[in-house]
C-alpha positions in Angstrom: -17.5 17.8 60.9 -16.5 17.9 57.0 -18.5 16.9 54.3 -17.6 13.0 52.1 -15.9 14.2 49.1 -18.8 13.2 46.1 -17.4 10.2 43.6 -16.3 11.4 41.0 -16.2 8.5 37.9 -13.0 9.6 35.8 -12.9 7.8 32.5 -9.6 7.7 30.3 -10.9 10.5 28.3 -10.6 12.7 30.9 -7.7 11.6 32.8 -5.8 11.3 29.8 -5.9 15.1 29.6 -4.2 15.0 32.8 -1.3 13.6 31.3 -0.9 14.3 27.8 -0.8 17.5 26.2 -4.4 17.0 23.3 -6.6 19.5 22.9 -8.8 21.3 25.7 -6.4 19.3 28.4 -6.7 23.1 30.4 -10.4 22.2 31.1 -8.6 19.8 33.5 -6.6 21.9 36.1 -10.2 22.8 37.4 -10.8 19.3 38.3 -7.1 18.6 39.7 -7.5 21.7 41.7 -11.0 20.2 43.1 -9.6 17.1 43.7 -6.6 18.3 45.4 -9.3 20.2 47.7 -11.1 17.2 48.7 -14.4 18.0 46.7 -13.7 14.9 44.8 -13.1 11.1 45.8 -11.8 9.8 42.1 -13.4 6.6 41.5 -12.8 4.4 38.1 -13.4 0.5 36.6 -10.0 -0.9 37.0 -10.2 -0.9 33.3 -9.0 2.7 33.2 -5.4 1.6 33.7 -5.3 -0.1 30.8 -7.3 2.4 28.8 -4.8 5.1 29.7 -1.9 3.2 29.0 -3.6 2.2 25.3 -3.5 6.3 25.4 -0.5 6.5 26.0 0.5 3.8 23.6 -1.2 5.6 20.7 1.2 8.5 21.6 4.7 7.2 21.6 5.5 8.6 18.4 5.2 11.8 20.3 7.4 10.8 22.4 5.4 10.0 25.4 6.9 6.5 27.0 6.2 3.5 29.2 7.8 5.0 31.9 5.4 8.3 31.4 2.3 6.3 31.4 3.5 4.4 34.6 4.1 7.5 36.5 0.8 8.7 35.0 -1.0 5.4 37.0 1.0 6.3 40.2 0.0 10.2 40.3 -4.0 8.8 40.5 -3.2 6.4 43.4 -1.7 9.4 45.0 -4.9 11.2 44.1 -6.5 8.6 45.7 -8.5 6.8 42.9 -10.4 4.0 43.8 -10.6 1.4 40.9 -13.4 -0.6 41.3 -13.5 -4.4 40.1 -14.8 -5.5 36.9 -16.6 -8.0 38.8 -18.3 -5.8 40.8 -19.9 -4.2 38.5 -21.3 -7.0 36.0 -23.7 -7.9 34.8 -25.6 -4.3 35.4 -22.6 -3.0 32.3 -23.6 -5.5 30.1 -27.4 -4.0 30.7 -26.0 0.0 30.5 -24.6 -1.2 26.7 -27.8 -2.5 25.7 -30.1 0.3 26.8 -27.9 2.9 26.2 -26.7 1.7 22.8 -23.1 2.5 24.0 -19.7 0.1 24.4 -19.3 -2.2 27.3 -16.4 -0.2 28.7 -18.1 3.5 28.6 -21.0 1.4 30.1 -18.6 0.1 32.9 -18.3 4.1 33.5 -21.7 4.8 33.4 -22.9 1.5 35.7 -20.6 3.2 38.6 -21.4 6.8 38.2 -25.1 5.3 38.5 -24.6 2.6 41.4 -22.5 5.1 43.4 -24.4 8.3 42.6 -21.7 10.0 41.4 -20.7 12.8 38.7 -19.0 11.1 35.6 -15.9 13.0 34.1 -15.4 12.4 30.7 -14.8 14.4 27.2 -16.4 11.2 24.9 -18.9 13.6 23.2 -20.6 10.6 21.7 -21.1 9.0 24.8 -22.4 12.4 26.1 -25.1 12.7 23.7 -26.4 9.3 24.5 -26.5 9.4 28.1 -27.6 12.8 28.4 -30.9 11.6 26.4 -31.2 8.5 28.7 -29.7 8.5 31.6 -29.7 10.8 35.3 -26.0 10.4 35.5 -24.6 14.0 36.7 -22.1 14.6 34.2 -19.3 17.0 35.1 -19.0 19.8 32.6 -15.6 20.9 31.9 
């Protein structure tokens, strides 16, 4: 019998690194590779799609396209992200902002990683420090 792969809560910062070529993006092939392995189940707020394409936006003068960031979406379904409703998750983000004196979309992230009891992937050093101090989210460290 094989063990349930542990949710892991990806947030742009992180899976942006998958895609575009910033700095410490190699702290990322760890987590493909564990992914690939089935360590990980990739969960996310369906507000990821839109933060990664605003990434990718941000990048076109780089060259990166609309057809890039597309692709980018289909590679995580193929990775077998689960995007979780906005819905499902209110009003407990709204409540994560407050206490944790942090935006409504990292708290989105942080509200799943705590409902599910998963490990939050991210690179948002800001948002580290904060939740670090508050929180008993499981943060992956890269």
């Amino acid at each position: 019998m094989s063990e349930s792969p542990t949710p892991l809560i990806l947030d742009a910062s992180a899976a942006a690194k998958w895609f575009i070529h910033e700095p410490e993006a190699e702290k990322t092939d760890r987590l493909l590779t564990e992914v690939a392995e089935g360590r990980w189940q990739l969960m996310a707020p369906e507000l990821l799609r839109c933060e990664l394409a605003q990434v990718f936006w941000k990048h076109r003068g780089a060259g990166y396209s609309w057809h890039q960031a597309r692709q980018a979406h289909r590679e995580l379904e193929n990775l077998g992200l689960v995007e979780v409703p906005l819905s499902a998750l209110f009003p407990k983000t709204i409540e994560t902002a407050y206490a944790f004196e942090i935006s409504v979309y990292d708290a989105a992230y942080v509200t799943l990683a705590q409902g599910c009891r998963g490990t939050l992937a991210t690179f948002d050093q800001g948002l580290l420090k904060k939740i670090r101090r508050q929180s008993r989210v499981q943060i992956y460290a890269f």
